[in-house]
N, C-alpha and C positions, 0 to 999 in steps of 0.2 A: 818099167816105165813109171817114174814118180806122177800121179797127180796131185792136180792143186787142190788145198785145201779150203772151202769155202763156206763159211756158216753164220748164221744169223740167229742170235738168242732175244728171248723176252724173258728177264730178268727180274725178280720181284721179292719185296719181303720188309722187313721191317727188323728194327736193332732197338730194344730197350724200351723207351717211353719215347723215342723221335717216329715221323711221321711216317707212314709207309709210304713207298717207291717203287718205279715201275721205270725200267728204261728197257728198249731196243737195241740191242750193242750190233754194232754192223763187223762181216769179217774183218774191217779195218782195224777195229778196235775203237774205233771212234762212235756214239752214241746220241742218243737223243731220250725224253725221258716225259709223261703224260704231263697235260697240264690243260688248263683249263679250254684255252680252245683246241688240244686235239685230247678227251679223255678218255683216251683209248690208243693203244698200239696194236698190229698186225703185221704177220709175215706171212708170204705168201700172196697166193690167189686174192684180188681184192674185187674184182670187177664184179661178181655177183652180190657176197656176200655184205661187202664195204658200205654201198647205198643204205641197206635193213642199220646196220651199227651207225651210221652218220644222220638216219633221221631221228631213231632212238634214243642214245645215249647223249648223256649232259653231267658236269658234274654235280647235279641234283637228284639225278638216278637212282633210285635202290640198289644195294648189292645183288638181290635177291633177281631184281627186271632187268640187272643187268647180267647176266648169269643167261638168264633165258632169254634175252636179244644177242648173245654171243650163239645159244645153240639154234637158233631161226637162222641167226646169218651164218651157221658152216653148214645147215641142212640145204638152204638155198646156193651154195656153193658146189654140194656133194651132186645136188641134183643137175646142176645146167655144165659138173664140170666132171667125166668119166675117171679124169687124174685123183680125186679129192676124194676119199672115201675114210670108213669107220677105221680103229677105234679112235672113239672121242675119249678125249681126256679132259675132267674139269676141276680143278680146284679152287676151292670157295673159301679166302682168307677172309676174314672179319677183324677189322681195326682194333688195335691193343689186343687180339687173344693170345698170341703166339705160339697158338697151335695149328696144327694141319690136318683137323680129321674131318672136314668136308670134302670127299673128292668122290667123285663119280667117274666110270667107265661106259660108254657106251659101245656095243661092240655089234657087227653086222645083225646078230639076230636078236638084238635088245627090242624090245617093245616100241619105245621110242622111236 
């Protein structure tokens, strides 16, 4: 028995000297992409986490505050929701470097 296939990406990166981007590509294929009034995308689980990320985040935000308002709102998610748990995965891009050696693993028995 074939099933259906169903998946949702957040999408991210940056080409050359143009602006970094961010979009949510829905199974459709069709997308949406941050801007100033929603700066931020999420899949999944929103009801715990979402609130923490929508009084926080602006596009005025540090990269930095925003990074640790992302891992407040999955721990306030992992905790009220027994489906959501570790590992976390974070990668921490910074505009014009094009590189990727910020990333962190957080895994059940990380400190954290």
């Amino acid at each position: 028995m074939a099933y259906p296939t169903r998946a949702s990406f957040i999408l991210g990166g940056q080409i050359g000297g143009e602006p970094p981007i961010v979009m949510l590509v829905y199974p459709q294929g069709n997308h949406i992409t941050s801007s100033d009034d929603t700066p931020f995308l999420q899949i999944g689980e929103s009801k715990y986490g979402k609130p923490i990320l929508d009084r926080i985040l602006t596009p005025a935000t540090s990269l930095d505050t925003a990074a640790l308002t992302a891992l407040v709102s999955m721990d306030s998610t992992m905790r009220s929701n027994v489906t959501v748990g570790p590992p976390l995965e974070v990668l921490i891009y910074r505009r014009d470097s094009l590189n990727l050696d910020e990333r962190l693993r957080f895994t059940e028995d990380s400190p954290y």
